[in-house]
BAGU-716064 format. One record per residue (C-alpha): y, z, x; residue in three letters; chain. Coordinates in steps of 0.5 Angstrom, whole numbers. Layout:
BEGIN
{north->Y | up->Z | east->X | r->ALA | c->A}
...
END
This chain:
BEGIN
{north->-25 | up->28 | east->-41 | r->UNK | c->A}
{north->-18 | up->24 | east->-41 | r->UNK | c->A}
{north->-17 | up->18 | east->-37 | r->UNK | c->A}
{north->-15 | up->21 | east->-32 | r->UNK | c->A}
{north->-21 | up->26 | east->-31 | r->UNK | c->A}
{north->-25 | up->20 | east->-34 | r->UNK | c->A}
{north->-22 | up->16 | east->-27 | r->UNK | c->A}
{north->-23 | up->23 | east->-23 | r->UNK | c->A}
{north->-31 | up->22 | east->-25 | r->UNK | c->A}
{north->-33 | up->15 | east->-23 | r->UNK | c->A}
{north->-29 | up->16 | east->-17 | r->UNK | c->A}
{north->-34 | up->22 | east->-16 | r->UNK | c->A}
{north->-39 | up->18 | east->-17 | r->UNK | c->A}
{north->-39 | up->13 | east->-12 | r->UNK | c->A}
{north->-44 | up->17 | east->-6 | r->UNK | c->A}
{north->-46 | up->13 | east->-1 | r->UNK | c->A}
{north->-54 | up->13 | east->-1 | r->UNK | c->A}
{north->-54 | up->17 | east->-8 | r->UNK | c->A}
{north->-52 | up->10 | east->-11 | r->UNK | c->A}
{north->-48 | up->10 | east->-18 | r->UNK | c->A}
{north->-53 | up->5 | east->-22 | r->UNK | c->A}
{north->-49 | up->1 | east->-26 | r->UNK | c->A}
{north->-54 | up->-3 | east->-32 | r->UNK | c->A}
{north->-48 | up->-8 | east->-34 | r->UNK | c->A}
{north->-45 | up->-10 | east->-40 | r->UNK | c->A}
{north->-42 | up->-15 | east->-45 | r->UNK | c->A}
{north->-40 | up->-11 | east->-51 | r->UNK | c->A}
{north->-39 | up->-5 | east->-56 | r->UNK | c->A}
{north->-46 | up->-4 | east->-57 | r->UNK | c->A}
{north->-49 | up->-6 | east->-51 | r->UNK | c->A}
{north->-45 | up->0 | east->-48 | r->UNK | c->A}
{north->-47 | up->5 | east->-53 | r->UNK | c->A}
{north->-55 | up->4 | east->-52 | r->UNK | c->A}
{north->-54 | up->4 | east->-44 | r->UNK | c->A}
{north->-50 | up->10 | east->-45 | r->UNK | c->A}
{north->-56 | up->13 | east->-50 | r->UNK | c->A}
{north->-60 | up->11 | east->-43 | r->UNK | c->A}
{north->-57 | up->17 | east->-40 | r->UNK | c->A}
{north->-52 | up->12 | east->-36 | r->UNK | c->A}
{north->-46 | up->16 | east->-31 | r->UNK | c->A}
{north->-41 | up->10 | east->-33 | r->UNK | c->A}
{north->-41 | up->3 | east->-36 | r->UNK | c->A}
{north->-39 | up->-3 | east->-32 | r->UNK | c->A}
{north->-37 | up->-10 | east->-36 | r->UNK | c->A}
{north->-41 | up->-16 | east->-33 | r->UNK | c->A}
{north->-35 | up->-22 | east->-33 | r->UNK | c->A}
{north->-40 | up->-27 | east->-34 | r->UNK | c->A}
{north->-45 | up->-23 | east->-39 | r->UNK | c->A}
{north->-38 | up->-23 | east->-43 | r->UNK | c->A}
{north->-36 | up->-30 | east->-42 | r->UNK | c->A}
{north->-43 | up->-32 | east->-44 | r->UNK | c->A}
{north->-44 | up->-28 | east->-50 | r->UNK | c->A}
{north->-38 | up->-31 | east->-54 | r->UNK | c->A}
{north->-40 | up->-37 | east->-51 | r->UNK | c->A}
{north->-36 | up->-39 | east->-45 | r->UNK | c->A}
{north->-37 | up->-40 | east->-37 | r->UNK | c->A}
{north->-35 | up->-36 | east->-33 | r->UNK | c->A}
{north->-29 | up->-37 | east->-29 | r->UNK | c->A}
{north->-24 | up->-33 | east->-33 | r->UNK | c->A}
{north->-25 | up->-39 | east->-39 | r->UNK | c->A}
{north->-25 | up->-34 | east->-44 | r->UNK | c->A}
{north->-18 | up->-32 | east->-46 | r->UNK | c->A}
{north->-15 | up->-26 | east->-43 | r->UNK | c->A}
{north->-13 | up->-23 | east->-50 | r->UNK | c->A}
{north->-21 | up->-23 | east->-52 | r->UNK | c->A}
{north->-23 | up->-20 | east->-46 | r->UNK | c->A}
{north->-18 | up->-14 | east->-48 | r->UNK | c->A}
{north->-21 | up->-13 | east->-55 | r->UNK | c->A}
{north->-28 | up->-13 | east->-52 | r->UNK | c->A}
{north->-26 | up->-8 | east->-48 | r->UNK | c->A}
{north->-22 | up->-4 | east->-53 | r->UNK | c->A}
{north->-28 | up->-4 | east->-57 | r->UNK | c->A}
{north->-33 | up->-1 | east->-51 | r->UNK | c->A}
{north->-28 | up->5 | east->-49 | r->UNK | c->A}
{north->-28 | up->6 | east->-56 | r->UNK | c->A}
{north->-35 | up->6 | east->-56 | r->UNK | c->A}
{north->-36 | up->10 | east->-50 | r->UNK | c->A}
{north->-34 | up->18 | east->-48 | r->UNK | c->A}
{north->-36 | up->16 | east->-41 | r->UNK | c->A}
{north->-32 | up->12 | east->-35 | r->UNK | c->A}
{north->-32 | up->5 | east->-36 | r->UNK | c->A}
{north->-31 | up->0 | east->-31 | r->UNK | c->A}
{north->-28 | up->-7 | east->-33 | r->UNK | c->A}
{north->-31 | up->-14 | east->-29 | r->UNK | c->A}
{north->-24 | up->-17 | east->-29 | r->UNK | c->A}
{north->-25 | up->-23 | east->-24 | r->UNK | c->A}
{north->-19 | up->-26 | east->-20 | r->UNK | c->A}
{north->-14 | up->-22 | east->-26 | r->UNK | c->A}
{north->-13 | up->-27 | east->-29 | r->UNK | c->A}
{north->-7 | up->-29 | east->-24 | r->UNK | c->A}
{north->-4 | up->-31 | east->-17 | r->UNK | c->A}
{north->1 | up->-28 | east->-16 | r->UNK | c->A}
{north->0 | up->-20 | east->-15 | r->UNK | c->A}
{north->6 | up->-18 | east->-19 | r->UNK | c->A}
{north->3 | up->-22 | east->-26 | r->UNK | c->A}
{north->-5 | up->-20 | east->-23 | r->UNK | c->A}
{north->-1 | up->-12 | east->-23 | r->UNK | c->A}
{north->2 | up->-14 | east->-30 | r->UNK | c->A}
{north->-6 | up->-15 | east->-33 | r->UNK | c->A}
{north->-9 | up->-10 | east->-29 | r->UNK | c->A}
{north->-4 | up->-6 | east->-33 | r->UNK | c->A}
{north->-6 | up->-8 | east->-39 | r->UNK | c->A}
{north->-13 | up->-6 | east->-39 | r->UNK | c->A}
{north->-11 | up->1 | east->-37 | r->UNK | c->A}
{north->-7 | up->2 | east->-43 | r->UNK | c->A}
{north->-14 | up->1 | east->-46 | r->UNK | c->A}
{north->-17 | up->6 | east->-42 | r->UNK | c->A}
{north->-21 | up->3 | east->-37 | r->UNK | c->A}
{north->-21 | up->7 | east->-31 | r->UNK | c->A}
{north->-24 | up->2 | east->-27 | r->UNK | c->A}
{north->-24 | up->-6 | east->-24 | r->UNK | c->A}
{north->-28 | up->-10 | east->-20 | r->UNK | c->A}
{north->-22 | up->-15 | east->-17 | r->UNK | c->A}
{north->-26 | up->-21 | east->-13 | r->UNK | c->A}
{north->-21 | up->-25 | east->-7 | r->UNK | c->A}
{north->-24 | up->-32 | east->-9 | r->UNK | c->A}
{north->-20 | up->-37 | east->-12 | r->UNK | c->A}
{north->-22 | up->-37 | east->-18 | r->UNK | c->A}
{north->-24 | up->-44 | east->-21 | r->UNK | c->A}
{north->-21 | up->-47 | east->-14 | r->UNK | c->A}
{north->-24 | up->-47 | east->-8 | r->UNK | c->A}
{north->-24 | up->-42 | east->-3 | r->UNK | c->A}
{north->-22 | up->-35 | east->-2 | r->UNK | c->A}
{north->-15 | up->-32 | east->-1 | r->UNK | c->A}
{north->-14 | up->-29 | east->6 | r->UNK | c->A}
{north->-14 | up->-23 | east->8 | r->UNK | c->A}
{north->-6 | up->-22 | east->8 | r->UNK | c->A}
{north->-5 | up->-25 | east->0 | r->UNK | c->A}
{north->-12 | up->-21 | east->-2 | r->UNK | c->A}
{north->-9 | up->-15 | east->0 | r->UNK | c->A}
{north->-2 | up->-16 | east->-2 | r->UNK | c->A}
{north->-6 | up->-17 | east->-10 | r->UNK | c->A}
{north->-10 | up->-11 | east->-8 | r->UNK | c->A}
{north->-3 | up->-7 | east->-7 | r->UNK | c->A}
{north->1 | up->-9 | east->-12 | r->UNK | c->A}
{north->-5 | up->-7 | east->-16 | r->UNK | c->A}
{north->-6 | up->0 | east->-13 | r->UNK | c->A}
{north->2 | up->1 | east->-14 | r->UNK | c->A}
{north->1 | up->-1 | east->-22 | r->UNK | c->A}
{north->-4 | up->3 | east->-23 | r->UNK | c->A}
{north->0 | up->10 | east->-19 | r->UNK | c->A}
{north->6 | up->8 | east->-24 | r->UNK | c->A}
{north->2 | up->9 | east->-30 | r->UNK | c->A}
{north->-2 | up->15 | east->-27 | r->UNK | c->A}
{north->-9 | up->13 | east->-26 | r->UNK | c->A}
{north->-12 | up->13 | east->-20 | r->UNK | c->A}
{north->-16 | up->6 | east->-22 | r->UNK | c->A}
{north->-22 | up->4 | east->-18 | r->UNK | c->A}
{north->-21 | up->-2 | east->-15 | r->UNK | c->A}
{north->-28 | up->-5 | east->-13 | r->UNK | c->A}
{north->-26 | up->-11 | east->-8 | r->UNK | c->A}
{north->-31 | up->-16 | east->-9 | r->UNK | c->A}
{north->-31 | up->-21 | east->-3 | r->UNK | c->A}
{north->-35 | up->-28 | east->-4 | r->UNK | c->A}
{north->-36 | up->-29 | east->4 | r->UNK | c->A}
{north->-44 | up->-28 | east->2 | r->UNK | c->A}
{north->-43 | up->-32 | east->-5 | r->UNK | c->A}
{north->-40 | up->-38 | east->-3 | r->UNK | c->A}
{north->-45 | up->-39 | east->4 | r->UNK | c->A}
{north->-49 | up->-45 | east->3 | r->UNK | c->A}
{north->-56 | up->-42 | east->6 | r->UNK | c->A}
{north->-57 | up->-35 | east->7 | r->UNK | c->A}
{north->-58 | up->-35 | east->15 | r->UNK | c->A}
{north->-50 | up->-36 | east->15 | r->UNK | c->A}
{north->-49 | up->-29 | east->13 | r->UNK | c->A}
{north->-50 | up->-26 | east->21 | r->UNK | c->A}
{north->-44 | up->-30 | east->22 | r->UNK | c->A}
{north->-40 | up->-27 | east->17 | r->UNK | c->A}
{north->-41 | up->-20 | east->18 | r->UNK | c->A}
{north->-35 | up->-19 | east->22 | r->UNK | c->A}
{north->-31 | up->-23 | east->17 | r->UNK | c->A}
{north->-33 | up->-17 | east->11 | r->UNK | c->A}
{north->-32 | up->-12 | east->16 | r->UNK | c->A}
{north->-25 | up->-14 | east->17 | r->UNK | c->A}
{north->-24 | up->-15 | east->10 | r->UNK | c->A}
{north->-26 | up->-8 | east->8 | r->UNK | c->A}
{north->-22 | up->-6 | east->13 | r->UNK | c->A}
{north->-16 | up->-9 | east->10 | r->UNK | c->A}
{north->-18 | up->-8 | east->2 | r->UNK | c->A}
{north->-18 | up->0 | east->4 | r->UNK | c->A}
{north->-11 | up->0 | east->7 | r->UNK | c->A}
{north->-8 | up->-3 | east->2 | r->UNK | c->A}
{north->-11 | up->1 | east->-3 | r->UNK | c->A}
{north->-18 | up->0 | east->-5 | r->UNK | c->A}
{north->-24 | up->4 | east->-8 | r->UNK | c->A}
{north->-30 | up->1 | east->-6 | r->UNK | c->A}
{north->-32 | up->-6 | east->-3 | r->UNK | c->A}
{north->-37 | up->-11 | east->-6 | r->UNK | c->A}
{north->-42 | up->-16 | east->-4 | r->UNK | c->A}
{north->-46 | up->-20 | east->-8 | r->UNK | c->A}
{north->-50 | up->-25 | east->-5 | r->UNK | c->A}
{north->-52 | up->-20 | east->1 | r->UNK | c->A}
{north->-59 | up->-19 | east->1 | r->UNK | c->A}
{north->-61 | up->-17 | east->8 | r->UNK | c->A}
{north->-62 | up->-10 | east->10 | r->UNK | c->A}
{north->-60 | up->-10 | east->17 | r->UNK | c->A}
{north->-54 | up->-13 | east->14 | r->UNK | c->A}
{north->-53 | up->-8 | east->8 | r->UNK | c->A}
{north->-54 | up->-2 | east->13 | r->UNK | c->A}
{north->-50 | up->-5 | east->18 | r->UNK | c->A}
{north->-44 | up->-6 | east->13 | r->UNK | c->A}
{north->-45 | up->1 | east->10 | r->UNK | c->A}
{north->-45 | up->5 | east->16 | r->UNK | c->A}
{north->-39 | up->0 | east->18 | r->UNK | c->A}
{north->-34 | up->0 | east->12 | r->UNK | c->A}
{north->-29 | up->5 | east->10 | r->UNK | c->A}
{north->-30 | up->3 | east->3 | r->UNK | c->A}
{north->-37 | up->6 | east->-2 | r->UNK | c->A}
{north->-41 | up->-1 | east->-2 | r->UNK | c->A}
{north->-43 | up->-4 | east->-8 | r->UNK | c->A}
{north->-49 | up->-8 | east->-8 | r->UNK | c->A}
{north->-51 | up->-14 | east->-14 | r->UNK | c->A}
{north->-59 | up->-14 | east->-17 | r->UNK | c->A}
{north->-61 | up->-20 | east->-15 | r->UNK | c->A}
{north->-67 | up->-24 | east->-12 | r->UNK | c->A}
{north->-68 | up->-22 | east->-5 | r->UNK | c->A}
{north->-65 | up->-15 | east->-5 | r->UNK | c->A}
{north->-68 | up->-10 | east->-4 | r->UNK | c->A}
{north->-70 | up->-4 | east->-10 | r->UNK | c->A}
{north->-66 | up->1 | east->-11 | r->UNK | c->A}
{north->-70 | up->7 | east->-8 | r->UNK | c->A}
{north->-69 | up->3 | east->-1 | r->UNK | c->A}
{north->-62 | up->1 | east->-3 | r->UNK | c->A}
{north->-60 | up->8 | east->-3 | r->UNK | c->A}
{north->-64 | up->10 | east->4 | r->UNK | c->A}
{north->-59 | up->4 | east->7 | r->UNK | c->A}
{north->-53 | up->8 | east->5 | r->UNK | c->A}
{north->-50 | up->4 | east->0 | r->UNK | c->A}
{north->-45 | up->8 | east->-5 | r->UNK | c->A}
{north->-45 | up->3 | east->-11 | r->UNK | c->A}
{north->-51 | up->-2 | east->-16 | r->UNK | c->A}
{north->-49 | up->-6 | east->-20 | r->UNK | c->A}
{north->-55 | up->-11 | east->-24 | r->UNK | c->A}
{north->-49 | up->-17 | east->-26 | r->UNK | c->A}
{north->-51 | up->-21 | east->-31 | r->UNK | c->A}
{north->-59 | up->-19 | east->-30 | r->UNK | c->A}
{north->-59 | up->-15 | east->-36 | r->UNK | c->A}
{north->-56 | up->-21 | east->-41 | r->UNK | c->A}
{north->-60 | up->-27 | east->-38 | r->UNK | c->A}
{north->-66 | up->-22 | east->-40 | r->UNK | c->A}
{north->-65 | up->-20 | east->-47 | r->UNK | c->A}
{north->-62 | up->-28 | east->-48 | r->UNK | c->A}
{north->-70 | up->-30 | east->-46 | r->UNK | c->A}
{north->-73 | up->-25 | east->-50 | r->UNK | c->A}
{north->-68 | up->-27 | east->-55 | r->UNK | c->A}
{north->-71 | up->-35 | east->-54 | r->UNK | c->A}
{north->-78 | up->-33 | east->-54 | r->UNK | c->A}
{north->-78 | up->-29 | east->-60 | r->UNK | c->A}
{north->-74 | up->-34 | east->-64 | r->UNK | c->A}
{north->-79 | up->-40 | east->-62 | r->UNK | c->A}
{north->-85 | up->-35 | east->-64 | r->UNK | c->A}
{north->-81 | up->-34 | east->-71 | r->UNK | c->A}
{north->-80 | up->-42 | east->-71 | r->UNK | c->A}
{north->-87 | up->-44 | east->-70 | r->UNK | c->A}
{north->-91 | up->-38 | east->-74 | r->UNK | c->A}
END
């Protein structure tokens, strides 16, 4: 496939209680071994790909490097790859469409893109969020690519107790609503456990969800009967590896 089909299929991919699962990754060599797995597409996690070469997440590591792990994943991979690409390493939404723009020159066909503001306090409000989403979706139809933009809102995130997120449900409503119109492929809420919620907001959005592995969250197999479009497992897979890693260099210290 090209990119264009490329971006055609992960699109097609996004059904909703028929979840794309997405076992992400920080590297080259991780893409490869999940797509020998049988996986449909690869997604990046932004904090598995900070944290294996060392930095926080937040968009410490420099944007340079993240384009040459990306350029090494598409070159690893025959199948569509989704990049973790926090707040687009900018404010303004012509310099986030700038960046953006660089990513599909490498072949990307898709972006998680969040409206918290990053390494500040807050999110960006609707209005600002979607003139950023838009300017986005604007580039990327210049370009050519239908690029999946994955509106991650940080309501749930940045919610002190989990008790709180009955009282944001209408905000992530509104918030879906406005990503879609300007422009968006999915809407992504991590931090969201609950399955009234989870379906509320399923049947609700205009957009597939996209629901994060965590503690708390319901399995797969549930996940999809809820009517969610999209499972991502964030920076599961390297917390795992990183402790079977520790474990297994504390076993060969020590004999």
């Amino acid at each position: 496939m090209n990119q264009k089909e490329k971006a055609q299929s992960f699109a097609s991919l996004h059904v909703k209680g028929r979840p794309l699962i997405l076992y992400n990754v920080w590297d080259a060599g991780g893409a490869k071994a999940v797509a020998g797995a049988g996986a449909k597409a690869i997604a990046s996690s932004s904090w598995s790909v900070a944290a294996a070469h060392g930095y926080r997440d937040g968009e410490a590591i420099p944007l340079d490097l993240v384009a040459m792990i990306v350029a090494r994943i598409v070159a690893t991979t025959d199948l569509p790859v989704s990049v973790d690409f926090e707040g687009g390493y900018a404010t303004a939404p012509e310099d986030v469409a700038s960046n953006v723009e660089r990513v599909l020159q490498l072949g990307a066909v898709g972006i998680n893109f969040e409206d918290r503001r990053v390494n500040q306090s807050g999110l960006f409000s609707v209005a600002e969020q979607s003139e950023r989403i838009r300017a986005i979706r604007q580039r990327a139809d210049e370009v050519g690519i239908r690029l999946f933009i994955n509106a991650r809102t940080d309501l749930f995130l940045q919610a002190e107790e989990a008790a709180q997120h009955r009282e944001l449900l209408p905000a992530a409503k509104t918030r879906a609503a406005a990503y879609h119109d300007a422009g968006a492929s999915g809407f992504f809420v991590p931090g969201l456990v609950d399955e009234e919620l989870i379906t509320e907001l399923c049947a609700a959005s205009p957009l597939p969800v996209n629901v994060m592995m965590m503690d708390g969250v319901p399995p797969v197999a549930r996940l999809a009967e809820l009517g969610v479009s999209r499972i991502s497992f964030g920076p599961l897979p390297f917390l795992q590896l990183e402790e079977t890693l520790r474990e297994q260099a504390r076993v060969a210290s020590h004999g």
